[in-house]
NUDOZA-292910 format. One record per residue: x, y, z of N, C-alpha, C, O in turn. Coordinates in steps of 0.1 Angstrom, whole numbers, plus 5000, padded with zeros to 4 digits. Layout:
NODE | n_X | n_Y | n_Z | ca_X | ca_Y | ca_Z | c_X | c_Y | c_Z | o_X | o_Y | o_Z
NODE | X | Y | Z | X | Y | Z | X | Y | Z | X | Y | Z
...
//
This chain:
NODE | n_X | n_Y | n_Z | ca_X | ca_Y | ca_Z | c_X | c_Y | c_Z | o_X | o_Y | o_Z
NODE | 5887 | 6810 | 5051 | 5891 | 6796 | 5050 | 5880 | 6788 | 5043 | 5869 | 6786 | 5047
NODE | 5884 | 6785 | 5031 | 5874 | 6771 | 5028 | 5870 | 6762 | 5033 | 5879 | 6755 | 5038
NODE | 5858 | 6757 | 5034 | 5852 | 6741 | 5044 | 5859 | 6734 | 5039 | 5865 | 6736 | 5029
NODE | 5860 | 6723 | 5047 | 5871 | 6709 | 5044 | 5862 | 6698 | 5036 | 5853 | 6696 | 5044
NODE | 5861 | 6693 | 5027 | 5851 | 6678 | 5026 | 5853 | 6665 | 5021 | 5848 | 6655 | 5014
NODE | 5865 | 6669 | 5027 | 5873 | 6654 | 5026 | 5863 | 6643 | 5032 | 5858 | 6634 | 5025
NODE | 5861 | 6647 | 5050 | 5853 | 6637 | 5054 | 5841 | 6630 | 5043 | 5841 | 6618 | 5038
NODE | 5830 | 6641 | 5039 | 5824 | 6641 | 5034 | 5824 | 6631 | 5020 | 5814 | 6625 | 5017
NODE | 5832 | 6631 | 5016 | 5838 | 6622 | 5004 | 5838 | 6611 | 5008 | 5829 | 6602 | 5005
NODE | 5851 | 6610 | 5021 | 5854 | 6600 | 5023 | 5843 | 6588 | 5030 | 5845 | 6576 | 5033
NODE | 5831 | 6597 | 5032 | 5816 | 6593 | 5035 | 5806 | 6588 | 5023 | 5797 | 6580 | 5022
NODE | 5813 | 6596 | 5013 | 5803 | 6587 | 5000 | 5809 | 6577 | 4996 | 5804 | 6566 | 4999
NODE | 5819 | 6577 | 4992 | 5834 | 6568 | 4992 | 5826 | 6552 | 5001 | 5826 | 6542 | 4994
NODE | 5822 | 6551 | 5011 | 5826 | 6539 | 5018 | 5811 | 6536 | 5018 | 5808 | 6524 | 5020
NODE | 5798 | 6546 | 5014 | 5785 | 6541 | 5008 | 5787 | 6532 | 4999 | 5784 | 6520 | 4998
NODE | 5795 | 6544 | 4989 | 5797 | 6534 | 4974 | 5799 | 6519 | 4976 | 5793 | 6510 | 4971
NODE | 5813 | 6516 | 4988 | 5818 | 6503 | 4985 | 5810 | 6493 | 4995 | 5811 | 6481 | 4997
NODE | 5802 | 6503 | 5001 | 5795 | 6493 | 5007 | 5778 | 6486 | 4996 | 5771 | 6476 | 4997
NODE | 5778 | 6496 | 4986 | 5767 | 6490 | 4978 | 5777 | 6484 | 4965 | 5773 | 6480 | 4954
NODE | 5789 | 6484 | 4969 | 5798 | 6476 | 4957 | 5799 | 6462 | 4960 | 5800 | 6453 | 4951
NODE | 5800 | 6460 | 4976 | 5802 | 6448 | 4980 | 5784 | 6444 | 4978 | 5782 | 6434 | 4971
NODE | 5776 | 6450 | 4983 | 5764 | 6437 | 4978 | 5760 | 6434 | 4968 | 5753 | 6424 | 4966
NODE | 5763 | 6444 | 4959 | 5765 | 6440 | 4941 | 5773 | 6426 | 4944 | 5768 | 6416 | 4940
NODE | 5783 | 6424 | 4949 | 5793 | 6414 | 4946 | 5788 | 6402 | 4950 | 5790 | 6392 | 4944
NODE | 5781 | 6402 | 4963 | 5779 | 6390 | 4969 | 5765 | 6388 | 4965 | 5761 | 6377 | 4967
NODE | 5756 | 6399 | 4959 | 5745 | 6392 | 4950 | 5752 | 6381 | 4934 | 5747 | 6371 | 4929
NODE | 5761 | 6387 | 4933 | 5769 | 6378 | 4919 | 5777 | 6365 | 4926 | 5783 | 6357 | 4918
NODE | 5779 | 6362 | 4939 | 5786 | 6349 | 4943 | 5773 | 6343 | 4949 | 5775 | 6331 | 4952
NODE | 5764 | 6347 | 4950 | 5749 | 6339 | 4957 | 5744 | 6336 | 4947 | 5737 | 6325 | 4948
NODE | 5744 | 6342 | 4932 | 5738 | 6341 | 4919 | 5748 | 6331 | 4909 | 5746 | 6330 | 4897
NODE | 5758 | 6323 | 4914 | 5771 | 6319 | 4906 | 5762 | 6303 | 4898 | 5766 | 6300 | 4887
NODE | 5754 | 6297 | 4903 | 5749 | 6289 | 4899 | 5736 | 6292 | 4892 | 5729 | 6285 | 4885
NODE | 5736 | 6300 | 4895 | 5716 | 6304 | 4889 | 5718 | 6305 | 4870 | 5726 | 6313 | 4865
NODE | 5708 | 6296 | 4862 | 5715 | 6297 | 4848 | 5708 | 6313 | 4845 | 5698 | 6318 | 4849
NODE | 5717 | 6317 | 4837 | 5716 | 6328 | 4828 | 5719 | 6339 | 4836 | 5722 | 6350 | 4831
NODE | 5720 | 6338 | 4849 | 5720 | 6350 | 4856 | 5738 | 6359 | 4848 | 5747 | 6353 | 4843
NODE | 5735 | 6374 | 4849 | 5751 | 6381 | 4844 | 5751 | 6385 | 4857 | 5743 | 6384 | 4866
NODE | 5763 | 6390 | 4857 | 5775 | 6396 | 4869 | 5769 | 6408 | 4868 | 5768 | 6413 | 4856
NODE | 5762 | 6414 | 4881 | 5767 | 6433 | 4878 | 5777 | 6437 | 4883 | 5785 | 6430 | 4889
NODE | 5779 | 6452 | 4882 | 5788 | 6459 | 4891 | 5781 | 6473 | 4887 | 5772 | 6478 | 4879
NODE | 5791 | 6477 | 4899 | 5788 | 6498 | 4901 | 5797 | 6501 | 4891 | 5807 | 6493 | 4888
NODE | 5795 | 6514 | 4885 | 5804 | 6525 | 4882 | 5815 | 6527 | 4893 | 5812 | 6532 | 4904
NODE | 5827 | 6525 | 4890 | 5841 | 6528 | 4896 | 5838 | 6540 | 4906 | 5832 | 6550 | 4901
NODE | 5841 | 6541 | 4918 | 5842 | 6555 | 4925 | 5844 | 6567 | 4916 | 5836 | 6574 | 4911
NODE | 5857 | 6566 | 4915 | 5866 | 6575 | 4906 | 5860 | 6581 | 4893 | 5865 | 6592 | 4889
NODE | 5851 | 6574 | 4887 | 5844 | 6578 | 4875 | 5835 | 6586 | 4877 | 5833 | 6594 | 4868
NODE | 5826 | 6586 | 4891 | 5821 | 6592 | 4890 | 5825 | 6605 | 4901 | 5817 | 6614 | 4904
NODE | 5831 | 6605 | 4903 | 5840 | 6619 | 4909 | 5847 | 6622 | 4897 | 5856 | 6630 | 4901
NODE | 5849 | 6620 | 4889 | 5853 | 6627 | 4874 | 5844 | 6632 | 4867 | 5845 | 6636 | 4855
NODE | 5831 | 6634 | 4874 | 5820 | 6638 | 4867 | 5816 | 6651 | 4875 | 5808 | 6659 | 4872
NODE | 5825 | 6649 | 4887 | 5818 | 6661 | 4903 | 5828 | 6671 | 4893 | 5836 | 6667 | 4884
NODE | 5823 | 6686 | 4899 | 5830 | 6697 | 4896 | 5842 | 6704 | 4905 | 5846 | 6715 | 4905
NODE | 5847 | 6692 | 4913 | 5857 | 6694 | 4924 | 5871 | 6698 | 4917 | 5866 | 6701 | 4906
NODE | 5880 | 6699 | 4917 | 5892 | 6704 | 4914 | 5903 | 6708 | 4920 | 5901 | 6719 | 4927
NODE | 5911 | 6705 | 4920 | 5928 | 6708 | 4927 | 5929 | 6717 | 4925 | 5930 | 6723 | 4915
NODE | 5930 | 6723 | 4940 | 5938 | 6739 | 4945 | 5950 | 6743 | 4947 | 5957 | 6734 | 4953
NODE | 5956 | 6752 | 4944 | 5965 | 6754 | 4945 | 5967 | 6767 | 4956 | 5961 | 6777 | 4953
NODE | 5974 | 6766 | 4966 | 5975 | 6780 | 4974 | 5988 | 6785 | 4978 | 5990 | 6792 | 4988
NODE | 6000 | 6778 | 4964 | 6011 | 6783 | 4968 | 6017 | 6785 | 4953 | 6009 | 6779 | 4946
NODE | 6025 | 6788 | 4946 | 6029 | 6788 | 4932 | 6040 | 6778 | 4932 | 6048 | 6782 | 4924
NODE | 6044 | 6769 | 4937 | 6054 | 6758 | 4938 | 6045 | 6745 | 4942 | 6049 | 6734 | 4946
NODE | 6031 | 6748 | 4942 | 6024 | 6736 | 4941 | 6018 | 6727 | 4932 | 6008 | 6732 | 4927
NODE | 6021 | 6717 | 4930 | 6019 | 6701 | 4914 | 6007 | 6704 | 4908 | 5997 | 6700 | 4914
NODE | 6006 | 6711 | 4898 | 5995 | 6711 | 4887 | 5991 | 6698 | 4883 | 5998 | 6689 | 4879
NODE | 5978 | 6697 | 4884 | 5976 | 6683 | 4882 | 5973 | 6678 | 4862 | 5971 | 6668 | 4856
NODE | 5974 | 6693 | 4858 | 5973 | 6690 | 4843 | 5987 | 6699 | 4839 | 5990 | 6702 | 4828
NODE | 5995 | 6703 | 4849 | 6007 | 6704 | 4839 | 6017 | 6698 | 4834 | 6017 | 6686 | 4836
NODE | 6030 | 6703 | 4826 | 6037 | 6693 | 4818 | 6045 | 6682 | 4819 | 6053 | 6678 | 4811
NODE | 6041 | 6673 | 4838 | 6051 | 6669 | 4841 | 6042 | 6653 | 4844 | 6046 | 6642 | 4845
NODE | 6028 | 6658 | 4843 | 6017 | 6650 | 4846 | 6013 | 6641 | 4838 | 6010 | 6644 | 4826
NODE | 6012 | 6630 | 4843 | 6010 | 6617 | 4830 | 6000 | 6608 | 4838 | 6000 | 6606 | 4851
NODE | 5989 | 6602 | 4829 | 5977 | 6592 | 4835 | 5984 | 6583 | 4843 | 5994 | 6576 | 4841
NODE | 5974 | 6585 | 4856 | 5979 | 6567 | 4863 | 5968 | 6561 | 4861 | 5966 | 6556 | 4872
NODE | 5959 | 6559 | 4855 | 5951 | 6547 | 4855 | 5953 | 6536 | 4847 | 5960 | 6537 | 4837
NODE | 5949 | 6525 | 4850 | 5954 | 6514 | 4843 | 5938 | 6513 | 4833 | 5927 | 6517 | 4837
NODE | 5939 | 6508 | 4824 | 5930 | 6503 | 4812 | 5923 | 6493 | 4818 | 5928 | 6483 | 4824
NODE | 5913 | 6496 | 4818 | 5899 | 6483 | 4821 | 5898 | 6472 | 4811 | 5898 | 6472 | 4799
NODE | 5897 | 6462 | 4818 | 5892 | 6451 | 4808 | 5878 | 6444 | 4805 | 5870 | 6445 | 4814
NODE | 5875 | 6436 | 4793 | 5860 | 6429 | 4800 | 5858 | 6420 | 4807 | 5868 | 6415 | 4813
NODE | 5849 | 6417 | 4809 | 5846 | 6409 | 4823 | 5852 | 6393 | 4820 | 5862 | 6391 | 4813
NODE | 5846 | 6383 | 4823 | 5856 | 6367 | 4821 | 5844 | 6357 | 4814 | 5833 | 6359 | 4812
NODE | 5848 | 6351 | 4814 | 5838 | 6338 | 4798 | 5821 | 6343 | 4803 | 5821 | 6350 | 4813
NODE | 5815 | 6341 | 4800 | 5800 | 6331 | 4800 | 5801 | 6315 | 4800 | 5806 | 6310 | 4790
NODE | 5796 | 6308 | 4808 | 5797 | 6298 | 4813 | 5782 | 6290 | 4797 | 5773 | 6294 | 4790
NODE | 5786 | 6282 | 4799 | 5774 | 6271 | 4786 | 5755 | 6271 | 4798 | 5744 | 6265 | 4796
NODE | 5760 | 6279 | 4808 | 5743 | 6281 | 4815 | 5737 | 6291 | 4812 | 5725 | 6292 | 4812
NODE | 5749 | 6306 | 4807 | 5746 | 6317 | 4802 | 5750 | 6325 | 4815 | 5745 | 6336 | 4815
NODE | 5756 | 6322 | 4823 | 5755 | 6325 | 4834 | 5769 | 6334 | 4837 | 5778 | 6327 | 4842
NODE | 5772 | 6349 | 4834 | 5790 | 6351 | 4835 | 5793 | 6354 | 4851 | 5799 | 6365 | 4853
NODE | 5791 | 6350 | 4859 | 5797 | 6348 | 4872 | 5808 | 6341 | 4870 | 5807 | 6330 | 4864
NODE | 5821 | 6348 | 4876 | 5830 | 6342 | 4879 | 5838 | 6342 | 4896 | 5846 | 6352 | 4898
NODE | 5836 | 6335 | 4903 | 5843 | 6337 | 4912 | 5854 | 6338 | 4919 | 5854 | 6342 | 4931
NODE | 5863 | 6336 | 4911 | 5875 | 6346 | 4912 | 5873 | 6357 | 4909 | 5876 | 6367 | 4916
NODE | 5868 | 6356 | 4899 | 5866 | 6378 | 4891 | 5859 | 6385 | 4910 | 5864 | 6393 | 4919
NODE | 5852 | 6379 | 4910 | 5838 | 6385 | 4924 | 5853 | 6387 | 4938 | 5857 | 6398 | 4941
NODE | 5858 | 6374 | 4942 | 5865 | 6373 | 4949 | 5875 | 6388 | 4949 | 5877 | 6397 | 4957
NODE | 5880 | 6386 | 4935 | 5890 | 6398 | 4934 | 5886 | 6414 | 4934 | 5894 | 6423 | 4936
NODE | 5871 | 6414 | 4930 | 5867 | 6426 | 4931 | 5862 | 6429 | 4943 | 5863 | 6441 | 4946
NODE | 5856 | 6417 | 4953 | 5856 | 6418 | 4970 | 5867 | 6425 | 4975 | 5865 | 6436 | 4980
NODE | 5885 | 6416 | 4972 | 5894 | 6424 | 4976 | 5897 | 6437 | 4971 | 5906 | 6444 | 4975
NODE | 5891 | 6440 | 4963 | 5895 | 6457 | 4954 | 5887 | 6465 | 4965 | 5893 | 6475 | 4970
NODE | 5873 | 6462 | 4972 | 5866 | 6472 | 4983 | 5870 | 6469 | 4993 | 5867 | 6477 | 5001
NODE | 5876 | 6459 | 4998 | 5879 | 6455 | 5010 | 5897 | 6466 | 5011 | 5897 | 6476 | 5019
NODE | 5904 | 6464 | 5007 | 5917 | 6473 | 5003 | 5910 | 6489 | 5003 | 5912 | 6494 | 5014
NODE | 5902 | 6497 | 4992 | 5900 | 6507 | 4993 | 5892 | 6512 | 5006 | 5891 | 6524 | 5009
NODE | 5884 | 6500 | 5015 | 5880 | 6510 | 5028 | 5887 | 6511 | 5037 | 5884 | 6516 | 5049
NODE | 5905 | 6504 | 5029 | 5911 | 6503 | 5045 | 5918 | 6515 | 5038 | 5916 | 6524 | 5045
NODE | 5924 | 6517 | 5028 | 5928 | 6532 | 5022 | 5925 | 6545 | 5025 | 5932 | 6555 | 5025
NODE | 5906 | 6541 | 5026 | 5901 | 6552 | 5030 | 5900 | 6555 | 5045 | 5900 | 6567 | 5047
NODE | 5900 | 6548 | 5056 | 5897 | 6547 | 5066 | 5911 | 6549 | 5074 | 5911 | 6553 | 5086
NODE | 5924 | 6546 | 5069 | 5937 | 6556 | 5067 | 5937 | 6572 | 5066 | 5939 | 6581 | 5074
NODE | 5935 | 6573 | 5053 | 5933 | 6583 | 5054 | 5924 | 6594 | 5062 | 5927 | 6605 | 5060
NODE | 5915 | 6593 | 5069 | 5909 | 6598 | 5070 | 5914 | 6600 | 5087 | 5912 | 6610 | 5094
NODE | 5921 | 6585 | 5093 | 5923 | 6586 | 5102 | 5932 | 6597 | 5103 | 5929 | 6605 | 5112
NODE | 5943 | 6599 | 5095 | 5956 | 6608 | 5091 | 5954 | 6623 | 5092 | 5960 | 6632 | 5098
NODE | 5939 | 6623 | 5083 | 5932 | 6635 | 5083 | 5927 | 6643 | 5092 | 5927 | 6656 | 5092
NODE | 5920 | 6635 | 5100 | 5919 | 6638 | 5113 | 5934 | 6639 | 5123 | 5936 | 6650 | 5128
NODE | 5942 | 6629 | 5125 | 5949 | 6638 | 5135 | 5957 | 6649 | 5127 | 5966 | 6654 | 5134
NODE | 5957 | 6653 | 5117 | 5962 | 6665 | 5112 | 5956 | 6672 | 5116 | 5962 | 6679 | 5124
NODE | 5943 | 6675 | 5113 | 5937 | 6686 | 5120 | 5935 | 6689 | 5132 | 5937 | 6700 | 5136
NODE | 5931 | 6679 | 5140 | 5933 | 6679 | 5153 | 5950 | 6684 | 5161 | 5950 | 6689 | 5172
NODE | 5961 | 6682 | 5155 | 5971 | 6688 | 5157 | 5973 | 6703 | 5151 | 5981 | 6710 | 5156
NODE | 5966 | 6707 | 5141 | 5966 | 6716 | 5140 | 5959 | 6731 | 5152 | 5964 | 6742 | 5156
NODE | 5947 | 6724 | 5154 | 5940 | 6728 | 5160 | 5946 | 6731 | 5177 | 5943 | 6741 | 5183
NODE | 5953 | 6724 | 5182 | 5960 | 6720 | 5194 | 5970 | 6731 | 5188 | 5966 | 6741 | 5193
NODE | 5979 | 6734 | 5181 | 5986 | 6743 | 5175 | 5983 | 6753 | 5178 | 5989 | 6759 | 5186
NODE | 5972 | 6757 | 5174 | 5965 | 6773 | 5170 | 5962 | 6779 | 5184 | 5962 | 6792 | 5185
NODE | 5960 | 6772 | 5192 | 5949 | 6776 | 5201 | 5967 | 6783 | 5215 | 5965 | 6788 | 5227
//
């Protein structure tokens, strides 16, 4: 049987958004400060497109994730919103909305994982 590391993910996963949220709320404490720019992290996802992980397959009727039926879901990024005449590109709506983008993905993740667990845990109750 292969080790599971979902958890494990879903453990870097909620690091990440927890140093994504204080990137954010350093950019809404910084919204007046002149010249200050907006940062942000690298997207989760981008950088697990860099890990050597990959989709298994352990049945021949299971979804290739590069075969011919498969089409990108990611949506196109855009740049960030004006510079303000202080030099300053904080926007707080942009901050606000990227708050709600981590606030939504730990409840995603913390779903899933709950899921994940009672699957296995039902499995396990199964076997035994």
């Amino acid at each position: 049987m292969n080790p599971i590391f979902l958890f494990n993910l879903a453990s870097r996963q909620l690091q990440h958004l927890a140093a994504r949220q204080a990137v954010i709320s350093g950019n809404i404490a910084n919204a007046n400060t002149p010249g200050y720019r907006a940062r942000d992290l690298t997207p989760f996802r981008d950088l697990l497109d860099k890990t050597v992980l990959s989709m298994a397959a352990s049945q021949p009727g299971h979804l290739e994730i590069d075969g011919p039926g498969a089409r990108p879901a990611r949506a196109a990024s855009k740049d960030g919103w004006d510079i303000v005449h202080s030099g300053n590109s904080v926007s707080i709506e942009e901050q606000l909305m990227k708050s709600g983008e981590v606030s939504r993905d730990q409840a995603l993740n913390g779903g899933v994982v709950k899921a994940f667990n009672r699957m296995l845990a039902l499995s396990v109750r199964n076997a035994q």
